[in-house]
N, C-alpha and C positions, 0 to 999 in steps of 0.2 A: 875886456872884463871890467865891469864896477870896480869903484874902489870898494872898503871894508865901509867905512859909514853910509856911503849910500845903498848898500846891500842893506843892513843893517835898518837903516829907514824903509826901505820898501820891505823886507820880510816886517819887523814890528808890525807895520800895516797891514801887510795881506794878514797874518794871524789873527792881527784884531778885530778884521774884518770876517775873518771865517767863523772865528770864537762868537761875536753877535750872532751870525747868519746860524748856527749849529743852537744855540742859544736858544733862536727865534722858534728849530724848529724840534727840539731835542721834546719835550713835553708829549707832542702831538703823534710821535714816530716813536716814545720810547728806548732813548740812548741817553747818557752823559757827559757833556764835557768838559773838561776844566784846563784853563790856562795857566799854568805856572812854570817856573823858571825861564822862561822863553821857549817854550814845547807847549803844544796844544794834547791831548789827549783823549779820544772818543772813545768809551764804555762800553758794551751791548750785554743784557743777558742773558738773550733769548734767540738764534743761539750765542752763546760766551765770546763776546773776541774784543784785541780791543787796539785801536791804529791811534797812530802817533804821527803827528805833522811837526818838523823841527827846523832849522834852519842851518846851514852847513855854511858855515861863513868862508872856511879856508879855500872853498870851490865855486864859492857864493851862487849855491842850488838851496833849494826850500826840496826838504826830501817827505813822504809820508811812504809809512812804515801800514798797509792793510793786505787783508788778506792772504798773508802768505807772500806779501812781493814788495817790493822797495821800491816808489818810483822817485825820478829827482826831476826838477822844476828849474828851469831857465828864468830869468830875469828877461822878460820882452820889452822896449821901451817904447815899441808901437803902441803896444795893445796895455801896456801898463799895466803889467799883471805877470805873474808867476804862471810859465806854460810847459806843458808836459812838449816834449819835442817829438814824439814819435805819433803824438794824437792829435797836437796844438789844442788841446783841453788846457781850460785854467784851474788853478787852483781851486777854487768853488767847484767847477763841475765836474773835477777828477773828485774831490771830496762828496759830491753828492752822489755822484756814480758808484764808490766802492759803498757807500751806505746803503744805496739802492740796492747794490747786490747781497750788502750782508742782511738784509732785513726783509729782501725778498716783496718788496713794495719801492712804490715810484715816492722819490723826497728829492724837492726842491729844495735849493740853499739860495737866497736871494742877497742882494747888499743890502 
């Protein structure tokens, strides 16, 4: 396992990097998201829902909270990125994938 700060460095990152990437495409596709406390947060209002990406430091997993399910994210240091284990999906593409299904159109999330 990571220690706490180097968890800590790479979740701050991957966030900051999804929050741009959701940022880039939030306009286009019609959702919202805002970063704060160290929680990312996505919007929708059409239909209403709304996921949560946080970082679970005592397990050091990045968890997002959509659709009705909770998935948790591994720290990979191959592939340097936060990976779902059951899909080996990253972080960006487990996030673009639940967006895709809640909005019922293809959205790409890029770095």
């Amino acid at each position: 396992m990571i220690d706490e700060q180097e968890f800590r460095n790479h979740a701050d990152r991957a966030l900051d990097q999804l929050n741009r990437a959701l940022n880039d495409a939030s306009e286009e596709h019609g959702f919202e998201s805002d970063f704060n406390a160290g929680a990312l947060t996505i919007e929708f209002d059409d239909p209403p829902a709304r996921f949560v990406v946080s970082p679970n430091t005592p397990v050091r997993q990045v968890w997002l909270s959509a659709l009705s399910k909770s998935y948790k994210l591994d720290w990979d240091a191959a592939r340097n990125a936060f990976v779902l284990a059951d899909t080996g999906q990253s972080l960006l593409d487990l996030v673009a994938d639940r967006i895709s299904e809640q909005l019922g159109t293809d959205v790409t999330l890029t770095k």
